[in-house]
VODOVO-604373 format. One record per residue: x, y, z of N, C-alpha, C in turn. Coordinates in pm, whole numbers, plus 32768, in hexadecimal, padded with zeros to 4 digits. Atoms other than C-alpha are relative to their C-alpha. Layout:
<marlos>
XYZXYZXYZ/...
</marlos>
This chain:
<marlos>
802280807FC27B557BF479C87F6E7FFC802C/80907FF67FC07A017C5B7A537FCC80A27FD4/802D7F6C8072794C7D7079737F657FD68018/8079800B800977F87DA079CB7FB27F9B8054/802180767FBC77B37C7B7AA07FFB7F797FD0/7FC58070804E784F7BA17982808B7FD0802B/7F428032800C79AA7AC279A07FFA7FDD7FA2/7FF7803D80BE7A5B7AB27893808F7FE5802B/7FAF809E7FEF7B44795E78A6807E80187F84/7F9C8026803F7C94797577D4807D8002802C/7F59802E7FD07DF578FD77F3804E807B7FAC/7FAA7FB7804B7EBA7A157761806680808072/7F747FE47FC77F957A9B789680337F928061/800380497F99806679BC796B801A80638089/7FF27FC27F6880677A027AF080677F798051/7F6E80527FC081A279747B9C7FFF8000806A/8004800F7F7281CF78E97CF780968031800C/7F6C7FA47FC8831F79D57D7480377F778059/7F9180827F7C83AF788D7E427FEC7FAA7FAC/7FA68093806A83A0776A7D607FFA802D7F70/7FD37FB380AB839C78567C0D7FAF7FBD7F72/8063805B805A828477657B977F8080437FD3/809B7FE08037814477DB7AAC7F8C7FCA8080/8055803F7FB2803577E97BC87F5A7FBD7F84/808D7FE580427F1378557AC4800B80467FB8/7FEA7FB980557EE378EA798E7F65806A8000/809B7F757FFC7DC57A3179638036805D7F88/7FD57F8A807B7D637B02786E802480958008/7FBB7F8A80087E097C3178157FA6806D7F9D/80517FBC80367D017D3E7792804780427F9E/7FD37F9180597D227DEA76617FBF807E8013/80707F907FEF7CDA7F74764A7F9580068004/80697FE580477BCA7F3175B07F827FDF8075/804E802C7F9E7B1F7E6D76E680098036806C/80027F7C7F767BD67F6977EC7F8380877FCF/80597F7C80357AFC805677097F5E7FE5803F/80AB8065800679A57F8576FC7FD5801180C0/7FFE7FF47F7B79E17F7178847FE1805F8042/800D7F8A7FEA7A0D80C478B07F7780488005/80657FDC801378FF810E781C7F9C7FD7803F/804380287F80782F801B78EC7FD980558082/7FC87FD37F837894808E7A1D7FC580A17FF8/80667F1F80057814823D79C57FB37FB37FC4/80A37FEB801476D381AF795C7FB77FD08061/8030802C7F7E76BE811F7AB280198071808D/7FD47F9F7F9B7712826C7B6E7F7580218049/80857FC77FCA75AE82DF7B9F7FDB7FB8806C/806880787F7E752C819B7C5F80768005803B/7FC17FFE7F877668817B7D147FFD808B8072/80287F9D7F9A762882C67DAD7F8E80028052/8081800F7FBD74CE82827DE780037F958080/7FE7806C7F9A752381417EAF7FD68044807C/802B7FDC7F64749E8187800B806680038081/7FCE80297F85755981968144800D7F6F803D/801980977FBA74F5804E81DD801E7FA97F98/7FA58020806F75457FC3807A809A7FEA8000/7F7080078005768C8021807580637FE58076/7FC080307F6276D37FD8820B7FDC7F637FD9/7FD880AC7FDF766B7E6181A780417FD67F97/7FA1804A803D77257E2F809580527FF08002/7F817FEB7FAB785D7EA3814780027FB58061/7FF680537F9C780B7DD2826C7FC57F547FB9/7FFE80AE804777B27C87816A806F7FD67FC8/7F898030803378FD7CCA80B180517FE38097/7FDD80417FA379A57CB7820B7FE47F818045/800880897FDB78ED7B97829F80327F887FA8/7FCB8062805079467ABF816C80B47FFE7FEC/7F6F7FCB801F7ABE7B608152802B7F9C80A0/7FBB80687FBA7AB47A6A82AD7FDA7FB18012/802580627FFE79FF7967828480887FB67F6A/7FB2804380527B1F793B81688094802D805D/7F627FCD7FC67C4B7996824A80767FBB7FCE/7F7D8078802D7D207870821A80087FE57F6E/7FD57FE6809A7CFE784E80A4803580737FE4/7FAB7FA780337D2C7986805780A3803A803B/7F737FF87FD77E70798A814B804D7F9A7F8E/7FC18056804F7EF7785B8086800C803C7F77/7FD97FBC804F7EB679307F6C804C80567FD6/7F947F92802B7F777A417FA2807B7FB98005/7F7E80487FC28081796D801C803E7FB97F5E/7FC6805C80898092789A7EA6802B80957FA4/80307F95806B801479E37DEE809B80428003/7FCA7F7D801F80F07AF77E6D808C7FB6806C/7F96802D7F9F82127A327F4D7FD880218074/801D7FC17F87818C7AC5808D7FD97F838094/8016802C7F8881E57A0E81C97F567FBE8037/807980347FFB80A0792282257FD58072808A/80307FAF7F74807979C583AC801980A2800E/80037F3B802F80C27B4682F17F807FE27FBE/807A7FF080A47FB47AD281E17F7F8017805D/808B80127FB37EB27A858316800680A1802D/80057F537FE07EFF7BEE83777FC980377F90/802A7F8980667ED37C7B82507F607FD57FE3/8096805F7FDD7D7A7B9E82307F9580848063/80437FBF7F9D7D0C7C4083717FE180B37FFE/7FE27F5A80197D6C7D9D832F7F7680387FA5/80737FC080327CA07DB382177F597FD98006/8077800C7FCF7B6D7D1682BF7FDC809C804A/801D7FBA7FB07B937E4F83AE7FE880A57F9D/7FED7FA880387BDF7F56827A7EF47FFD7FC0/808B800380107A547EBD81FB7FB0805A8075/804A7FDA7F7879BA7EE5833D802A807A804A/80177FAF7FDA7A3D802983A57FD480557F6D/80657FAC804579CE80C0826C7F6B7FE97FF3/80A580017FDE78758025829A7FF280478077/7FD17F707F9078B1810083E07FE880907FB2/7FE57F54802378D5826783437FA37FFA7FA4/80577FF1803E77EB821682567F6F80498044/807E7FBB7F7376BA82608386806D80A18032/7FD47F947F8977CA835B8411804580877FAB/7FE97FB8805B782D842582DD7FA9808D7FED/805A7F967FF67755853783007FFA80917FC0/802C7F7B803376E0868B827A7FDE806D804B/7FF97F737FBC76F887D982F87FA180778000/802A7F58801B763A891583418033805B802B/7FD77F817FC576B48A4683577FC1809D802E/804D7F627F9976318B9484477FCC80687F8C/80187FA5805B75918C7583807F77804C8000/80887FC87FF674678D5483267FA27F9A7F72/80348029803F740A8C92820280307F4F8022/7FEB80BA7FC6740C8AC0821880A180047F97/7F7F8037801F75828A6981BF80307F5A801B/7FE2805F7FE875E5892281B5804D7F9D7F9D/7F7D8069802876F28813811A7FBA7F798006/800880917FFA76B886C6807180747FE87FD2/7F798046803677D185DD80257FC97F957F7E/7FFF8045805D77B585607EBC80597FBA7FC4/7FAC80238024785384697E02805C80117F96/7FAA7FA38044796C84C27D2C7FCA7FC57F80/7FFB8029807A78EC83B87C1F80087F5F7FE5/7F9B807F804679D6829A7B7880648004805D/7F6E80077FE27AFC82357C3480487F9F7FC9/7FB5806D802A7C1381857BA380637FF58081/7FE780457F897CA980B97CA9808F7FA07FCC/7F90803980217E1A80597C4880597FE28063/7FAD80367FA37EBF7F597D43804B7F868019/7F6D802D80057FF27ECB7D9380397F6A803C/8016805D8000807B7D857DB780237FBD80BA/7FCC80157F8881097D9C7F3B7F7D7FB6807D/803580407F747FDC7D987FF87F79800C7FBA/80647FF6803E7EB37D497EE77F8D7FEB8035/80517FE37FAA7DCA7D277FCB7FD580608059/80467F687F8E7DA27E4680D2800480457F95/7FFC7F77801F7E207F247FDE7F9A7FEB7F87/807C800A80597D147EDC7EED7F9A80318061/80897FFC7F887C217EE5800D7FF9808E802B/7FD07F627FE57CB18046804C7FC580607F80/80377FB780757C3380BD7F1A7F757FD77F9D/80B38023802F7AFE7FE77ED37FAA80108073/80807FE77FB87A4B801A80227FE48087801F/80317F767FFF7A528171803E7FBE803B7FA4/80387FD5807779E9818C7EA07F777FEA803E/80567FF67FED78D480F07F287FA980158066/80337FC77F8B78968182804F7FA6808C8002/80287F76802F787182DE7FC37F6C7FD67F83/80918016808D777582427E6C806B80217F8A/7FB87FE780A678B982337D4F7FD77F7F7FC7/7FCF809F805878D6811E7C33808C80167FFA/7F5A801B7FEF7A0A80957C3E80337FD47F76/7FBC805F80527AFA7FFC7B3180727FD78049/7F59802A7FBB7C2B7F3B7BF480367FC77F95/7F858023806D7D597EEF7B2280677FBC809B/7FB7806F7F987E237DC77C1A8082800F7FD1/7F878021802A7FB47DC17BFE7FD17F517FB9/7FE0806D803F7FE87C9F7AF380817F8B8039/7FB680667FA980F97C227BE77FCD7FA78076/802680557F7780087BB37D0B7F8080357FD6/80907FE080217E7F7BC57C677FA77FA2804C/808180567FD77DF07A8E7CE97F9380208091/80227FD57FBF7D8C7B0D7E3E7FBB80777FD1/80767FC980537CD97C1F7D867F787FCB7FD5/80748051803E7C117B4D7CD27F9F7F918042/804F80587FA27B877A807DFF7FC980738048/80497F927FAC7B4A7BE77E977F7980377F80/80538000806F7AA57C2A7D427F657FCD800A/804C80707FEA79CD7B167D737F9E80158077/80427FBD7F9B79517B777EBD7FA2809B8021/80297F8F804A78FB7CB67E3B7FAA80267FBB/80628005805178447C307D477F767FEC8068/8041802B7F8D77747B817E497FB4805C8044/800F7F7E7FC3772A7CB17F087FAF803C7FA4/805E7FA5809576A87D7E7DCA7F787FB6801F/8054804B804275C97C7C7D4C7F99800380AA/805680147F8E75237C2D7EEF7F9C806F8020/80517F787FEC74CE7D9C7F187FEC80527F8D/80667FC08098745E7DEB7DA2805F80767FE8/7FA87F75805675967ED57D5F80107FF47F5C/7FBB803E809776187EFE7BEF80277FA47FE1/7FCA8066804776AC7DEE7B7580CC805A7FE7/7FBA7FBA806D77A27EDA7AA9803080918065/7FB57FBF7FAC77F27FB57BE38080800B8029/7F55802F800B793B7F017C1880227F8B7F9D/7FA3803E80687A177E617B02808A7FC28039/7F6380397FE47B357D967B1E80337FF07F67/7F8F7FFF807A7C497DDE7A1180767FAA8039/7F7480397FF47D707CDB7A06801880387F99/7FAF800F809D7E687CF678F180AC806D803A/7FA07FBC80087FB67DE078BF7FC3809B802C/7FED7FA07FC980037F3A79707FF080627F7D/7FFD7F9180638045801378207F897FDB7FBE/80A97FFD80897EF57F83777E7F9280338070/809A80107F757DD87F4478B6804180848051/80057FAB7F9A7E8F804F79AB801380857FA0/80087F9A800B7EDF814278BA7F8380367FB4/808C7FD080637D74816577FD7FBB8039808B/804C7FCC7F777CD8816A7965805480B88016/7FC97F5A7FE37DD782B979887FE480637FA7/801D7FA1807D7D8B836B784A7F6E80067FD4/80537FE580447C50833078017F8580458085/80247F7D7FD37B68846D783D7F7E7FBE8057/809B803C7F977A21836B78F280117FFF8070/7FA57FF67F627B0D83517A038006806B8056/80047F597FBE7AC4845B7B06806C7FE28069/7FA17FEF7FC37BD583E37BE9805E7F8F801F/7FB1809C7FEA7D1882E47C1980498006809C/7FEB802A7F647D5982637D42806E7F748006/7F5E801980277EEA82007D1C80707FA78077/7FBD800A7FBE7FB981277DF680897FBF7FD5/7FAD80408059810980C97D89809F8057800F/7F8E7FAE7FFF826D815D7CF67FEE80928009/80437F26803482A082CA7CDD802080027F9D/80367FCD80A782FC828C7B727FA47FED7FEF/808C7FFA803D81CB820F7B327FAA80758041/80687F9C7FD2811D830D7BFD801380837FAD/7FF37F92802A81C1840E7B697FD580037F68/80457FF780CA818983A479EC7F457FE58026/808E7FDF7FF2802F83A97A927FB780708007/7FF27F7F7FD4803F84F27B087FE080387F80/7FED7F9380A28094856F79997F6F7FC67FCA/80798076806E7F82848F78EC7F7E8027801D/80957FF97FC87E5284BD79C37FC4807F7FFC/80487F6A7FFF7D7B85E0798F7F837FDC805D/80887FE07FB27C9E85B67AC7801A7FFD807F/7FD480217F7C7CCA85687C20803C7F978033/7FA980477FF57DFE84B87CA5801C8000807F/800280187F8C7E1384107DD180B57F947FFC/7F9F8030801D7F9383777DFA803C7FF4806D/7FDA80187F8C800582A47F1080907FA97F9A/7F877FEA802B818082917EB580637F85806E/7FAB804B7FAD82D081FB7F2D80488082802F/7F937F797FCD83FC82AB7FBF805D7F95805E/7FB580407FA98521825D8087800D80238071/80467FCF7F8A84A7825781E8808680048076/7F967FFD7F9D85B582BB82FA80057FEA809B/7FDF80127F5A85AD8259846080587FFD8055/7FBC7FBA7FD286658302855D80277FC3808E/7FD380467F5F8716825786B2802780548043/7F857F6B7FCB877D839A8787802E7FA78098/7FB07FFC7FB68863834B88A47FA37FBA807B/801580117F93876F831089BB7F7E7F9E7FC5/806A80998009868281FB892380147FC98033/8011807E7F7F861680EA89B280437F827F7D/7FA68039807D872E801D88B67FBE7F337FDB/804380857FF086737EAE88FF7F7A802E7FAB/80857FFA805485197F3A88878017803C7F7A/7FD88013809285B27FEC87627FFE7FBB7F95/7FEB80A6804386517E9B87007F997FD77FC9/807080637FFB85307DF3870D7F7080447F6E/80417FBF808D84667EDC8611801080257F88/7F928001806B85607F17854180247FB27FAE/802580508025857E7DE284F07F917FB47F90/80778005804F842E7DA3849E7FC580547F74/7FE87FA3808684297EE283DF802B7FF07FBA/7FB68001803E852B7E9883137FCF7F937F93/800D8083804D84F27D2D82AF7F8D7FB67FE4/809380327FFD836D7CD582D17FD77FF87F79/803E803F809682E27C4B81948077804E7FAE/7F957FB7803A845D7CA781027FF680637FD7/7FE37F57800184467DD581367FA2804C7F58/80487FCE806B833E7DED80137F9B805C802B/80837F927FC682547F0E80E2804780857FE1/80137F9A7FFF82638073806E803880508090/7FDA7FE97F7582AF80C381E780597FB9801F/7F7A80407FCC83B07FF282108072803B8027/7F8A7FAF7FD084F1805282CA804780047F58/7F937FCD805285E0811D81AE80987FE98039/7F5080087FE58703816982717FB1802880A0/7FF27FE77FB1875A816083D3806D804D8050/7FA17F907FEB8802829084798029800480A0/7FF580237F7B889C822785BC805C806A8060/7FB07FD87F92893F830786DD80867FDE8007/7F61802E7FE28ACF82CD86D87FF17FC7805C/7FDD80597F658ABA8293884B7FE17FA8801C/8030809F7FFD89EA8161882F801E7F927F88/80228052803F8A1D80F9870D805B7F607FCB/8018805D800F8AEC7FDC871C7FE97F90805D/803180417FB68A347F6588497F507FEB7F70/806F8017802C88E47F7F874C805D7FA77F6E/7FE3804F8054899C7EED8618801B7F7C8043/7FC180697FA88A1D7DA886ED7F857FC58004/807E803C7FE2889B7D6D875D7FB77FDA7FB1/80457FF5805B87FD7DC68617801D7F897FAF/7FD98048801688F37CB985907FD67F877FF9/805380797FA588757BB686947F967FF37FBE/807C8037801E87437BD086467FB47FF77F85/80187FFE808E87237BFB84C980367F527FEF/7FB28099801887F87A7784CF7F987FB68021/806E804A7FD886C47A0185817F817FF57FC0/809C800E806585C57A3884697FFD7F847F98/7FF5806780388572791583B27FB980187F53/80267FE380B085557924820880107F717FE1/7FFF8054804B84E2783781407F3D80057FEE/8084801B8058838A779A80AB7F8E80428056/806B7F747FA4824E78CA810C7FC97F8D8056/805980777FFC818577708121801E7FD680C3/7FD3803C7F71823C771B826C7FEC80708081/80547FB67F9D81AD779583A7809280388065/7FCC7FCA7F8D831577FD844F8051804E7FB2/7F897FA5803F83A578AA83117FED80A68028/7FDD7F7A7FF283CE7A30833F8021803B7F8A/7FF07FD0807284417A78820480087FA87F66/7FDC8021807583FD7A0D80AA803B80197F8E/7FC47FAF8081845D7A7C7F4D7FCF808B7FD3/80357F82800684317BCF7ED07FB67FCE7F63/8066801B808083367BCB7DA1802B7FE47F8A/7FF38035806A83E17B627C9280B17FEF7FC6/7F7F8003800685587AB97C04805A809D7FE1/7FBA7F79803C85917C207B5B7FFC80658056/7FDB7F487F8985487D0A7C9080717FA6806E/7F9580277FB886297C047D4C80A2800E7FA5/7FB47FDF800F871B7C1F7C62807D809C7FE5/7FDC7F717FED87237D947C6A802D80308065/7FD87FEF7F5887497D777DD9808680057FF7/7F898029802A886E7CDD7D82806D805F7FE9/7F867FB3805289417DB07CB57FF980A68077/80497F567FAE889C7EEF7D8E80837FBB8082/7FB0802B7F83894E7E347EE2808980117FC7/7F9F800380208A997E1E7E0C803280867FD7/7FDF7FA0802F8A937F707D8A801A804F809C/7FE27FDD7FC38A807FEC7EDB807E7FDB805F/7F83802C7FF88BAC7F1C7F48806480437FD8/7F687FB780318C8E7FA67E377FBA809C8050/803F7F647FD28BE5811A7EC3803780068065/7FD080017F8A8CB080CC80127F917FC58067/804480417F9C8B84800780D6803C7F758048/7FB2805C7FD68BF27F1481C97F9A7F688007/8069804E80148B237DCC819180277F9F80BC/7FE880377F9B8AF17D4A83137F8B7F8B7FFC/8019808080108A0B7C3882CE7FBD800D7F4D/8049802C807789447B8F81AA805180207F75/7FBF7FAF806F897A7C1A803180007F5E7FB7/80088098802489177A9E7FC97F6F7FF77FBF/8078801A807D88157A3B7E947FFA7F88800C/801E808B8038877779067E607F6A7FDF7FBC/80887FF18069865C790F7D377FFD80828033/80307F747FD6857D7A2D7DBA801F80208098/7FE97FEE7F4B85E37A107F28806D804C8023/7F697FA97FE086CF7B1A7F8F7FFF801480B2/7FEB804A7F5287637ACC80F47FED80A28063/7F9D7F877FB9876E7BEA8220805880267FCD/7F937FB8801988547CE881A27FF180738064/7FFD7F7C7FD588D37DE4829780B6803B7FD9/7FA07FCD803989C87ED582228025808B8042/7FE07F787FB88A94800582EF7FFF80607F9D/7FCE7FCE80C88AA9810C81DA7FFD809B801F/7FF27F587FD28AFA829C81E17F5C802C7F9E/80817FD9802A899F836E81B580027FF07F55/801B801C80A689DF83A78011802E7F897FC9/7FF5807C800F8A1B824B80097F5E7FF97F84/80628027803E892B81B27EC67F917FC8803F/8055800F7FA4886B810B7FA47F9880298061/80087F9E7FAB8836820480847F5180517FB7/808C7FA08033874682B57F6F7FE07FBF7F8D/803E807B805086A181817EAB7FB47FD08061/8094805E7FEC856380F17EF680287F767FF2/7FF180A9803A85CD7F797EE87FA17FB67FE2/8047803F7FE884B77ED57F2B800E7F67802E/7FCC8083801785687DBA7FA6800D800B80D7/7FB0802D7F77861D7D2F811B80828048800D/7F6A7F7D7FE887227E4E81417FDA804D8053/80337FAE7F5387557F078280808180467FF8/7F7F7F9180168878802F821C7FF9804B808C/7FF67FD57F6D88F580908391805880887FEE/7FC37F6F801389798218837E802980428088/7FF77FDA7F908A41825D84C58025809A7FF4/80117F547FEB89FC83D9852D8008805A806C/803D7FE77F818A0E84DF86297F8780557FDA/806D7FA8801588E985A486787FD4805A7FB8/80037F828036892686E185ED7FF47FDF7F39/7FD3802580978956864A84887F6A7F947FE6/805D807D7FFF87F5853F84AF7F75803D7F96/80727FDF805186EE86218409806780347F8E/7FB97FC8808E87CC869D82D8800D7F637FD3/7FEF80928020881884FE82A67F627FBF7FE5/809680538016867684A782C77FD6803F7F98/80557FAE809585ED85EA81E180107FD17F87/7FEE8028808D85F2859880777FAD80527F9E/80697FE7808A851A85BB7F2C7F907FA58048/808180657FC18455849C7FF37FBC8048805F/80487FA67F46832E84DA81237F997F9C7FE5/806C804F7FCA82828393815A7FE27FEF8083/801B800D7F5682AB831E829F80C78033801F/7FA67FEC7FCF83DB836183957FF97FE380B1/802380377F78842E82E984F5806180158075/7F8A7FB97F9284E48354862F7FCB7FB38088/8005804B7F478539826F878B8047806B806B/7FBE7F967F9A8571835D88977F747FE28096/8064802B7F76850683498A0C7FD280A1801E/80147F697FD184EF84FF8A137F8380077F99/80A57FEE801C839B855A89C3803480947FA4/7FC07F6D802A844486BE896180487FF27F51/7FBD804180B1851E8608883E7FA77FF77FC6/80698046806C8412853687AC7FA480807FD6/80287F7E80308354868A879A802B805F7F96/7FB47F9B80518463875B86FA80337F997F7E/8001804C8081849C863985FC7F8C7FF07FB3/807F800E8065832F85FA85A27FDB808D7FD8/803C7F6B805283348772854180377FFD7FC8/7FAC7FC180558462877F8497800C7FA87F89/7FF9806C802B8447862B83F67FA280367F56/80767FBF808083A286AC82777FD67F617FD6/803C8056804182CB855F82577F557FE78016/8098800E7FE4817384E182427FCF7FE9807F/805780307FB6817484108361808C8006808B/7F9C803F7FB8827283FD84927FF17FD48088/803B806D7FD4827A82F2857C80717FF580A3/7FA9802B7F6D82F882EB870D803E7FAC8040/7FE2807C7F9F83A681E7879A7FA77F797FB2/803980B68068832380B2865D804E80577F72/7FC37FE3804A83BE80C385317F7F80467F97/80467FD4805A8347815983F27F9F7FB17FC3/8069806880208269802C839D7F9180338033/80A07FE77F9F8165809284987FA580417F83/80757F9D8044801780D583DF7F8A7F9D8032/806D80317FE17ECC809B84747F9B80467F88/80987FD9804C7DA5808983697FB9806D7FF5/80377FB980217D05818283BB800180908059/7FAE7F7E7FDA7DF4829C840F7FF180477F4D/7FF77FB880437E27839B8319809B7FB87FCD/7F82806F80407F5682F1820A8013804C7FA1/7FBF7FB3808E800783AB81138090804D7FFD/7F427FBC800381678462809D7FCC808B7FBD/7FDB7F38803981D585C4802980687FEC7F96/7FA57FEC804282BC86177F3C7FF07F9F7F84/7FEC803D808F831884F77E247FA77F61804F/804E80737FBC826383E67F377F5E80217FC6/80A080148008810C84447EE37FB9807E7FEC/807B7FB280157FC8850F7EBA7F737FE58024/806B7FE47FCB7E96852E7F7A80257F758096/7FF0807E7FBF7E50842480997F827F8A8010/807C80637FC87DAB82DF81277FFF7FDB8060/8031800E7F757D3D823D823D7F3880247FFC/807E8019802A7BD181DA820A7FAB80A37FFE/806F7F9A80217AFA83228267805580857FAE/7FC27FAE80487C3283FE81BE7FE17FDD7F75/8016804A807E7BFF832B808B7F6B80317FE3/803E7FA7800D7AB68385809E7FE7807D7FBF/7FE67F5E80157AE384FD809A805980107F57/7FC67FF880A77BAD84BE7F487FA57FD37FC9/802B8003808B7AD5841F7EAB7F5C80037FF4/80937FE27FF2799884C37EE5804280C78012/80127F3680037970868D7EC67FA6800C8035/80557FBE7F9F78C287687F997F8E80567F9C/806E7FBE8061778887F97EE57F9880478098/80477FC97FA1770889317FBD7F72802E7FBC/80B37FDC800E758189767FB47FE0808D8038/7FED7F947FB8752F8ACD80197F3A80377FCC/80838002800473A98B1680397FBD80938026/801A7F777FC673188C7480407F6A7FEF8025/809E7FF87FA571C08CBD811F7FC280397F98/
</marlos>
């Protein structure tokens, strides 16, 4: 779509609005041959993007932010048509990645280089790794783009981004802004690329081909993993998993609720962090099921567009209808369906479901409005959370002693006190273990991936 500081204008994919199932816009879909041409661009622009200056690269990070809000409200309305995403979630997500810009124009001044004690001068620069390919996803196309383009250029990479083909247009207005930026402060042109088109053509040339010094992955873990095999360079892989959050006995069962909730069902439950399964205390639990009930009935679904909906459609008729059959399979599996379990187009209603731990559900990624409730006692709560997964994980407890002996025992990336597994601030450290992921982010971690340490060592 943008090669070199060219657009190039064709109708050859459609992009679908997930709530009325209508053609928003059609874009072109690159052939190899132009993911190639691109590629190539992009490493003959490595040199000057390294050279770029400091103060350079702090204002073009703080011009893509200022413009990322002087467009707030369009680009909310955008995500909202683009990707289904709740209008007053979209302004969040908007904001977020104003702050992902602007703290990497931050670390850019604060990124620093090392010396080390010695008899001869020792000292550490941080270079850039290169090329990054920048492959991201259709949930939250905005920050998480921003997660992987302001740090490329924070450090001095060229980029190539490859946009999910389910939610691109918000890309391509960040694109745009981008461009803007380059061109004010005399960067490349051909530093950053925007690839639309299909996943097995545009995402998998960006993975295989050898110009590419590193991909920078957010998404399934099949795809990560047929990334894994494919890529011969450096693999950065922010993953899914099925995230478990834990109610022990002496929570505070009202604030639980209340996050849990949110966790569960916030932009239908299409976040990576989203509540998996919830593992509740016998002794409370059907004082916390009863509440959780309550207050899941009180969320309002329907059109993103509308300023009091809560939940829209999940991204497309075919992952709603997968929802579908997935909710029914766990039915016949012995799950007890206590609310929702209701389709209409792409809109799949609150579903909460009681269900024994090897329940299907239980260990599926949905990506949907499902909230699988697993009543437990204590002794049995970490053998029910561990898995093959280790993204996030989350435990309500008022003993300071628990939450301790769980966030040790807990094998995940991230685990979370008293808020559900959703919690992620920008610019924390973000990533999984196991089949969730590989390496992390969180702006100055991102960084550190995608930039190497080159020691200098100076004899008298």
């Amino acid at each position: 779509m943008l090669i070199n500081g060219n657009w190039i204008e064709r109708e050859d994919l459609e992009v679908i609005n997930p709530y009325t199932l209508e053609v928003i816009r059609k874009i072109p879909a690159l052939s190899r041959d132009e993911v190639r041409e691109a590629i190539d661009i992009a490493c003959s622009c490595k040199e000057d993007m390294k050279k770029l200056s400091i103060t350079k690269r702090f204002n073009i990070l703080m011009y893509i932010a200022k413009k990322i809000k002087e467009k707030k409200e369009e680009l909310a309305k955008l995500l909202a048509i683009d990707a289904g995403k709740p209008i007053k979630q979209a302004r969040v997500e908007v904001n977020r990645s104003i702050e992902t810009f602007r703290s990497a124009a931050f670390y850019v001044k604060e990124f620093r280089n090392e010396v080390i004690p010695s008899d001869r001068l020792i000292f550490t620069r941080r270079e850039p790794i290169g090329l990054v390919g920048a492959i991201t996803p259709f949930n939250f196309p905005l920050n998480l783009s921003a997660h992987k383009i302001a740090p490329a250029i924070a450090v001095g990479n060229s980029i190539v981004h490859h946009p999910s083909p389910k939610a691109p247009l918000v890309c391509i207005e960040l694109a745009k802004i981008i461009y803007e930026a380059f061109k004010k402060y005399n960067a490349p042109l051909g530093g950053y690329n925007l690839l639309t088109g299909l996943g097995e053509v545009v995402g998998e040339e960006i993975v295989v081909n050898d110009k590419v010094d590193m991909i920078s992955f957010t998404g399934s873990i099949k795809v990560g993993e047929m990334i894994l095999e494919k890529a011969k360079k450096k693999v950065c892989l922010e993953l899914g998993g099925v995230n478990p959050n834990i109610v022990l006995a002496d929570a505070d069962i009202e604030r639980a609720v209340d996050s849990l909730v949110k966790g569960s069902f916030i932009y239908s439950g299409q976040v990576c962090i989203s509540v998996g399964k919830i593992i509740v205390d016998e002794s409370i639990a059907d004082k916390f099921i009863k509440l959780f009930l309550e207050k899941t009935k009180k969320l309002n679904v329907g059109d993103p567009l509308n300023e009091k909906t809560d939940l829209g459609p999940v991204i497309s008729l075919e992952h709603a209808k997968w929802v579908e059959e997935l909710i029914n399979k766990a039915i016949e599996e012995g799950a007890e369906l206590l609310l929702g379990g209701k389709r209409v187009k792409a809109v799949v209603y609150p579903t909460v479901l009681k269900v024994d731990n090897d329940n299907i559900i239980c260990n599926t990624e949905t990506f949907a409005p499902i909230a699988p409730i697993v009543v437990a006692n204590e002794e049995h709560m970490l053998d029910y959370a561990n898995s093959e997964y280790g993204l996030h994980a989350a435990v309500f407890t008022r003993d300071i002693n628990k939450a301790l002996y769980f966030a040790e025992n807990l094998d995940y990336g991230g685990v979370i006190i008293n808020d559900s597994s959703l919690y992620r601030q920008d610019n924390m450290p973000f990533g999984g273990i196991k089949k969730s992921g590989l390496g992390r982010e969180g702006v100055r971690y991102a960084m550190e991936e995608m930039s190497y340490i080159k020691t200098v060592v100076i004899n008298k």
